[in-house]
MDTraj code that builds the backbone (N, CA, C; nanometers):
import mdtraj as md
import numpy as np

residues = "UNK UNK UNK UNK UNK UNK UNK UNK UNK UNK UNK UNK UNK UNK UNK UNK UNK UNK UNK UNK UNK UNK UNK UNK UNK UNK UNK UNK UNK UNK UNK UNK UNK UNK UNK UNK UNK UNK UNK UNK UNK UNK UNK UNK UNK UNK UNK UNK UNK UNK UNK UNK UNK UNK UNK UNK UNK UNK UNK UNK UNK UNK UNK UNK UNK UNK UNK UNK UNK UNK UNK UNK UNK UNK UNK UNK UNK UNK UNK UNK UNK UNK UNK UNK UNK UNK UNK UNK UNK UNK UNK UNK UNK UNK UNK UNK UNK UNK UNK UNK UNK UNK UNK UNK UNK UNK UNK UNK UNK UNK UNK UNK UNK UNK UNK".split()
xyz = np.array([
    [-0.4847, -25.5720, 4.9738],
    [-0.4323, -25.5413, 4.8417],
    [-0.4858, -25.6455, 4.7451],
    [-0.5350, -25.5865, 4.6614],
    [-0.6298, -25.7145, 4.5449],
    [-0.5045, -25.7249, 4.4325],
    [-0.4993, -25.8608, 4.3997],
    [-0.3906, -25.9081, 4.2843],
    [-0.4429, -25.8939, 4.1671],
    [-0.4545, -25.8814, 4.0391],
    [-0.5033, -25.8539, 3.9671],
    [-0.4327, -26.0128, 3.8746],
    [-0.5400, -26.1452, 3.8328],
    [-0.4525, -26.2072, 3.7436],
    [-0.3766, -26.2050, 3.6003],
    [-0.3849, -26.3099, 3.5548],
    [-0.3107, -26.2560, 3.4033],
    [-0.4266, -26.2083, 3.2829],
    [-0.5478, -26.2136, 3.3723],
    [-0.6845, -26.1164, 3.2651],
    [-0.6443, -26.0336, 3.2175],
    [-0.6300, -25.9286, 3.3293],
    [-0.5795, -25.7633, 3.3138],
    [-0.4569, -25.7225, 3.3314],
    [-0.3969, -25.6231, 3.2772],
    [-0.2749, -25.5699, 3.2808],
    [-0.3067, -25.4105, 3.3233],
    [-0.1814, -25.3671, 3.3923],
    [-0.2148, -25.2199, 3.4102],
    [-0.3140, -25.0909, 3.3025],
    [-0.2567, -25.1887, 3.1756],
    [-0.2832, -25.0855, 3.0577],
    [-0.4414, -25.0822, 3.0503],
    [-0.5166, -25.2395, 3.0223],
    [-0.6023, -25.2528, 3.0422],
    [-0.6956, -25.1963, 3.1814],
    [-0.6553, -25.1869, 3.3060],
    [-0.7369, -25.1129, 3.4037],
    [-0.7201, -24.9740, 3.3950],
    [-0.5953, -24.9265, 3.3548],
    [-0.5425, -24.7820, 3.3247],
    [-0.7191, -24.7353, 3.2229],
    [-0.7368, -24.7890, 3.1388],
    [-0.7832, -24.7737, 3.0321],
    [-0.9715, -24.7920, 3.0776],
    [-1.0029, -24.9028, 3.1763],
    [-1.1500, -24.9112, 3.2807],
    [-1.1614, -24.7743, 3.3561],
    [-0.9968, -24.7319, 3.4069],
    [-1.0522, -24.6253, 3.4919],
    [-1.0697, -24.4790, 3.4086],
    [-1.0367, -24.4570, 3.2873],
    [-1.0246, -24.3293, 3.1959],
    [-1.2157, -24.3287, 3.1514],
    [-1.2478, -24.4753, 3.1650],
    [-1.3637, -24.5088, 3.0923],
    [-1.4682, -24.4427, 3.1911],
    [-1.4577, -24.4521, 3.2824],
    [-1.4845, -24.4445, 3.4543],
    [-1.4647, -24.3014, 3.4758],
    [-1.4227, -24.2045, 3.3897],
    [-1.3921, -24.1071, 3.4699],
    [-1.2684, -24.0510, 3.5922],
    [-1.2164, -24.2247, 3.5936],
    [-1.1323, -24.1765, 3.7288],
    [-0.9916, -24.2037, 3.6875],
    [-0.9448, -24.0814, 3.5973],
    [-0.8107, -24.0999, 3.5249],
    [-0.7379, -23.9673, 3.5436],
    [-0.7750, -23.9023, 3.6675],
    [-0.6565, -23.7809, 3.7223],
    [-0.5799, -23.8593, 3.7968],
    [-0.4560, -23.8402, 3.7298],
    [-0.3047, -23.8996, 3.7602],
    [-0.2117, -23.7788, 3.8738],
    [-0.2577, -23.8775, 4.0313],
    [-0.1520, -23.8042, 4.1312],
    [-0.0057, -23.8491, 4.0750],
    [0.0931, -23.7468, 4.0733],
    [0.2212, -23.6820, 4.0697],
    [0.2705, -23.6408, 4.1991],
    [0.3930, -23.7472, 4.2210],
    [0.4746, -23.6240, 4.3267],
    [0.5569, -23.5281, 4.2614],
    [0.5320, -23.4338, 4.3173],
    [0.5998, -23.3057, 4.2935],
    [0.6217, -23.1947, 4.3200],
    [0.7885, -23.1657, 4.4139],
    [0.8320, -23.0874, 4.5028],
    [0.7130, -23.1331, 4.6660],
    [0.6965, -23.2301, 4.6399],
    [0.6917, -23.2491, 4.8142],
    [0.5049, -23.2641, 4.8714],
    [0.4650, -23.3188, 4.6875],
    [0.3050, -23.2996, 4.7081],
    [0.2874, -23.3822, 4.6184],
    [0.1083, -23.4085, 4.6239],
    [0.0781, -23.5238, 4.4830],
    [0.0242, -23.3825, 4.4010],
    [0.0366, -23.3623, 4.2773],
    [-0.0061, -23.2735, 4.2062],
    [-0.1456, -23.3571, 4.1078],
    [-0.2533, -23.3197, 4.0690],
    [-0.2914, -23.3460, 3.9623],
    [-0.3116, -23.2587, 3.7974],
    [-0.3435, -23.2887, 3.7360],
    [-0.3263, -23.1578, 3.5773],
    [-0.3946, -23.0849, 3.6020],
    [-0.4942, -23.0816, 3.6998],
    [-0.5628, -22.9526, 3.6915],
    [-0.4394, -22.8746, 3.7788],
    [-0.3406, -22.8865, 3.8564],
    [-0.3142, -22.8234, 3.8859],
    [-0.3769, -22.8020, 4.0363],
    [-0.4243, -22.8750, 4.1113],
    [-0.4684, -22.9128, 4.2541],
    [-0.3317, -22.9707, 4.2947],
    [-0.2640, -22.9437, 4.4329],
    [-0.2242, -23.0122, 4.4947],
    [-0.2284, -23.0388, 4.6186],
    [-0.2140, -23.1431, 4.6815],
    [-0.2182, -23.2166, 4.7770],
    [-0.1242, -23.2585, 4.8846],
    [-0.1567, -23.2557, 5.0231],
    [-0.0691, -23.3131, 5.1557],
    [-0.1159, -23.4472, 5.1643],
    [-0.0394, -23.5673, 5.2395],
    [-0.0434, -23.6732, 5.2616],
    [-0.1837, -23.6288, 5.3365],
    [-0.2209, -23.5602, 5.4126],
    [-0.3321, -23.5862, 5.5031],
    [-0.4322, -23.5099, 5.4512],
    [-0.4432, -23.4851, 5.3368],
    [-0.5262, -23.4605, 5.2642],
    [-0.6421, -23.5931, 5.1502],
    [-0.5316, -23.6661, 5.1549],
    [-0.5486, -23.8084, 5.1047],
    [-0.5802, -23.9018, 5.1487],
    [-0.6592, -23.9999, 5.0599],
    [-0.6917, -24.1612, 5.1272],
    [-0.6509, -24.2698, 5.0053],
    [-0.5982, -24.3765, 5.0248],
    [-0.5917, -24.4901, 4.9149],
    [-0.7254, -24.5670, 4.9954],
    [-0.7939, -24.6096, 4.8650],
    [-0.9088, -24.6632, 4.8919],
    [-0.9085, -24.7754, 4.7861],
    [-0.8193, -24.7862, 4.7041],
    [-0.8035, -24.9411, 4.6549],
    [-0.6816, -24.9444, 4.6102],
    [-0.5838, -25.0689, 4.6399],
    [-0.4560, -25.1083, 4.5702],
    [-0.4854, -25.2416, 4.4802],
    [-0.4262, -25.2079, 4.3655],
    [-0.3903, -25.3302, 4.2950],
    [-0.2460, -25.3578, 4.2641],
    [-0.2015, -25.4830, 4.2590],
    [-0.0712, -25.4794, 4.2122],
    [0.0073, -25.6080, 4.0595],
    [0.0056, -25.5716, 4.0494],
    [0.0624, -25.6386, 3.8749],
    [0.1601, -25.6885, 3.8753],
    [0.2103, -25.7876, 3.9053],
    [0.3556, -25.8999, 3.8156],
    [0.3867, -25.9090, 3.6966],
    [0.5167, -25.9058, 3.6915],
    [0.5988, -25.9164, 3.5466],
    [0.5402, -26.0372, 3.5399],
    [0.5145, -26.0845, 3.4229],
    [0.4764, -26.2088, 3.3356],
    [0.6093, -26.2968, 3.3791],
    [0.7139, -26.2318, 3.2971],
    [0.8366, -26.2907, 3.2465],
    [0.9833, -26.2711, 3.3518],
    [0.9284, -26.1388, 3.4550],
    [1.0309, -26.0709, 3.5196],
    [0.9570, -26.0242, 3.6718],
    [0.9618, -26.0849, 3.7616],
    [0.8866, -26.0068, 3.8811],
    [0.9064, -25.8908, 3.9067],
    [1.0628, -25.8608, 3.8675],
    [1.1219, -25.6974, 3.9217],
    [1.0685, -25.6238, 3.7830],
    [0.9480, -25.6840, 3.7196],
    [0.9139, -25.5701, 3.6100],
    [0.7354, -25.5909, 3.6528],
    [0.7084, -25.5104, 3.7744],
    [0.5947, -25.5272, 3.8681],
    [0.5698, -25.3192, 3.8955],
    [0.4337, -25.3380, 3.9327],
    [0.3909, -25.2246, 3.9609],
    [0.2396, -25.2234, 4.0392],
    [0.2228, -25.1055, 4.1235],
    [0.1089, -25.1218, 4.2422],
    [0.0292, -24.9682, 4.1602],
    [-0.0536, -25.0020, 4.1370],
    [-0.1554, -24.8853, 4.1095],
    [-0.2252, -24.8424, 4.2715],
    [-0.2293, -24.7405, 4.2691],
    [-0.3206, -24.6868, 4.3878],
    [-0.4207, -24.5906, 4.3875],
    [-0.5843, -24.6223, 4.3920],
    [-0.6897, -24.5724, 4.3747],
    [-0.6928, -24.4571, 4.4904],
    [-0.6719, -24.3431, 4.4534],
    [-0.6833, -24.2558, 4.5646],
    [-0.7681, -24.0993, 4.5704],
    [-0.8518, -24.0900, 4.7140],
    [-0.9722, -23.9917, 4.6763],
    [-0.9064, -23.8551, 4.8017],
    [-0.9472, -23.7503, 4.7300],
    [-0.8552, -23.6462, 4.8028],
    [-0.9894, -23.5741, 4.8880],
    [-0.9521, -23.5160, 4.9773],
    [-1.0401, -23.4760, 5.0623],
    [-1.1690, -23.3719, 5.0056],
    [-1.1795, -23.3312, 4.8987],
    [-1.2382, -23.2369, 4.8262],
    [-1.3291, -23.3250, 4.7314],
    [-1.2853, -23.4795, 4.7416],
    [-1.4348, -23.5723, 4.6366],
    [-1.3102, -23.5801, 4.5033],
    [-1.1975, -23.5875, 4.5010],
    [-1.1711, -23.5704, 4.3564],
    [-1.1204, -23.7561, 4.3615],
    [-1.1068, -23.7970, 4.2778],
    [-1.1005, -23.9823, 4.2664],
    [-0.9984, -23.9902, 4.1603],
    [-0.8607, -24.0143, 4.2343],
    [-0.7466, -24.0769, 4.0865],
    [-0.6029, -24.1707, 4.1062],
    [-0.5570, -24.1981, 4.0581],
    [-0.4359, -24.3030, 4.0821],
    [-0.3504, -24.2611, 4.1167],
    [-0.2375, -24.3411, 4.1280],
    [-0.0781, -24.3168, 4.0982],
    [-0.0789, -24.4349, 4.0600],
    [0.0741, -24.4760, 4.0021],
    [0.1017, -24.5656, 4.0011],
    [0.2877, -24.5929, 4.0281],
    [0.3313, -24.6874, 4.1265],
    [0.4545, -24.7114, 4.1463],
    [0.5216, -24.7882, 4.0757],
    [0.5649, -24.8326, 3.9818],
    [0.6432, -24.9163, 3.8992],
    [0.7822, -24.9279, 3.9586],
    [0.8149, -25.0645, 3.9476],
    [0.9506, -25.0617, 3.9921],
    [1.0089, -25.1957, 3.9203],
    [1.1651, -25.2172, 3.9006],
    [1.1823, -25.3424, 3.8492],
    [1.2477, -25.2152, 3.7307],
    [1.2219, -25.2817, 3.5845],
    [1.2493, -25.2267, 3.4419],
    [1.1798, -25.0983, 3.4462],
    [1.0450, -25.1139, 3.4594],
    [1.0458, -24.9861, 3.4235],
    [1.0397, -24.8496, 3.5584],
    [1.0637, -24.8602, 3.6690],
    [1.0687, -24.7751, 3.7634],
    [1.0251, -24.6336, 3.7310],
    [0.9367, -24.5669, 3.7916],
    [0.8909, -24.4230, 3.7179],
    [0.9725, -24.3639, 3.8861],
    [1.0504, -24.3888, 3.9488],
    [1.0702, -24.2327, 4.0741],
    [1.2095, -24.2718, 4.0851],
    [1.2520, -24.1821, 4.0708],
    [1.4127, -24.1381, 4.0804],
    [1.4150, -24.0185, 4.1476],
    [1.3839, -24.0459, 4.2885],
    [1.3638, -23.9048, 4.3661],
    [1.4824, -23.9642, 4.5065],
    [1.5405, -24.0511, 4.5537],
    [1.6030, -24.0946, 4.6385],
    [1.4868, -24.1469, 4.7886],
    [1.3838, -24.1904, 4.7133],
    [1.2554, -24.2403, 4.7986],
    [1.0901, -24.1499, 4.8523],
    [1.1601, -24.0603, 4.8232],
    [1.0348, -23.9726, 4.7911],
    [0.8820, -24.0128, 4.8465],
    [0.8825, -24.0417, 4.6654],
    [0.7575, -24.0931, 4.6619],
    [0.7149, -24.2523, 4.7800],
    [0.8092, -24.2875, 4.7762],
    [0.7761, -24.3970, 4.8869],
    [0.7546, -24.3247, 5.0525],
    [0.8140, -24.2012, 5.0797],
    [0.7627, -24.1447, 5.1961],
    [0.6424, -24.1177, 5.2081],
    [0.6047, -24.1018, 5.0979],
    [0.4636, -23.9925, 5.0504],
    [0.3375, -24.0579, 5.1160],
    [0.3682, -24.1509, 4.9782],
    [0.2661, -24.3005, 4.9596],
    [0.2597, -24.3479, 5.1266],
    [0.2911, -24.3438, 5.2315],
    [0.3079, -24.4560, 5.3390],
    [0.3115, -24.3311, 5.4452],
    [0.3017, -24.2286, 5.4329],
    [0.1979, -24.1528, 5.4818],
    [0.0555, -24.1068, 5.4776],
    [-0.0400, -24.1581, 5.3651],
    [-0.1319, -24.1314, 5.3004],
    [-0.1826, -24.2583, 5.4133],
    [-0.2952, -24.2414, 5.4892],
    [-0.4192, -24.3589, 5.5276],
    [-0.4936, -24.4227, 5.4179],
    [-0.5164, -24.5475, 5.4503],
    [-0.5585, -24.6560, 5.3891],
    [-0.7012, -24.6901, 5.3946],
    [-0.7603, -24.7013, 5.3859],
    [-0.9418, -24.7243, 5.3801],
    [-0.9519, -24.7901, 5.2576],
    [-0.9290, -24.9428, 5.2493],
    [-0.9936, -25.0318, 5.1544],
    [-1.1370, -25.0415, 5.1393],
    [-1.1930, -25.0218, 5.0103],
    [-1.3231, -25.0102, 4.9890],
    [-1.3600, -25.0821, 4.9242],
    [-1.4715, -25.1258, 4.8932],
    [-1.5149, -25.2876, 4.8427],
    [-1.6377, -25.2354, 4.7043],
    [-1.6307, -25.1119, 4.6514],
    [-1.7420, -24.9907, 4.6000],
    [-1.7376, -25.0831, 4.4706],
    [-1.7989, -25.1867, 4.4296],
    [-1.8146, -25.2202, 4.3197],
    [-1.8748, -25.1860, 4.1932],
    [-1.9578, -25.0575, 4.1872],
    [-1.9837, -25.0087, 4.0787],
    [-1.8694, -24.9219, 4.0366],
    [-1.8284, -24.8802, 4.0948],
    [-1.6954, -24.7913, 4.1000],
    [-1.5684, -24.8425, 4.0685],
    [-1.5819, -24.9594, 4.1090],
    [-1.3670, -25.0054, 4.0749],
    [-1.3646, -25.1696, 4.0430],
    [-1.5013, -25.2219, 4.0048],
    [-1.4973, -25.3585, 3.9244],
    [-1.4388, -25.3436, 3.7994],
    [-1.3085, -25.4160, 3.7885],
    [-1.2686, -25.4062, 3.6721],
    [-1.2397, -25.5167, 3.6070],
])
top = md.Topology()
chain = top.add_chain()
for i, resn in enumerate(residues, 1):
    res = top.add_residue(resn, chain, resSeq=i)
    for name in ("N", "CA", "C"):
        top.add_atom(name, md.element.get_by_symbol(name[0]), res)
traj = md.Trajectory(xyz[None], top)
């Protein structure tokens, strides 16, 4: 898992990867990652192939893990888990089942995810 220091902030890599092309945002939803096109996805359909994770400046429990993830079809896009202040899943763990079923393959692809 790569730390990201106080250079970058989510907003700022949010904003490398839109630049990049790689700004389809996985969604859980009803029991899948969805993206806007409207593709959805099984855990074993999926790979995380890079994590970063972000600290509150001021608040640790205001922290969040982005996850670079490529779906079996070539498509390349995030999620992101926030937790602390701003928490995005109010599903009763859900998304944490999801995520930790998905295989891991850290990739080192530096034209691709130097940010």
């Amino acid at each position: 898992m790569t730390q990201i220091g106080n250079m970058s902030t989510l907003t700022q890599v949010l904003e490398k990867l839109r630049i990049k092309k790689i700004d389809n945002e996985f969604q859980l939803k009803e029991g899948v990652f969805t993206v806007e096109r409207g593709k959805s996805y099984d855990p074993d359909e999926l790979t995380i192939i890079k994590t970063y994770r972000f600290e509150g400046e001021s608040d640790p429990a205001d922290s969040a893990i982005l996850y670079i993830i490529e779906a079996s079809d070539g498509l390349i896009g995030y999620s992101i888990d926030a937790y602390g202040v701003y928490s995005n899943h109010d599903d009763g763990g859900a998304y944490d089942n999801f995520i930790r079923q998905i295989k891991v393959l850290e990739r080192e692809e530096q034209l691709i995810f130097e940010l």
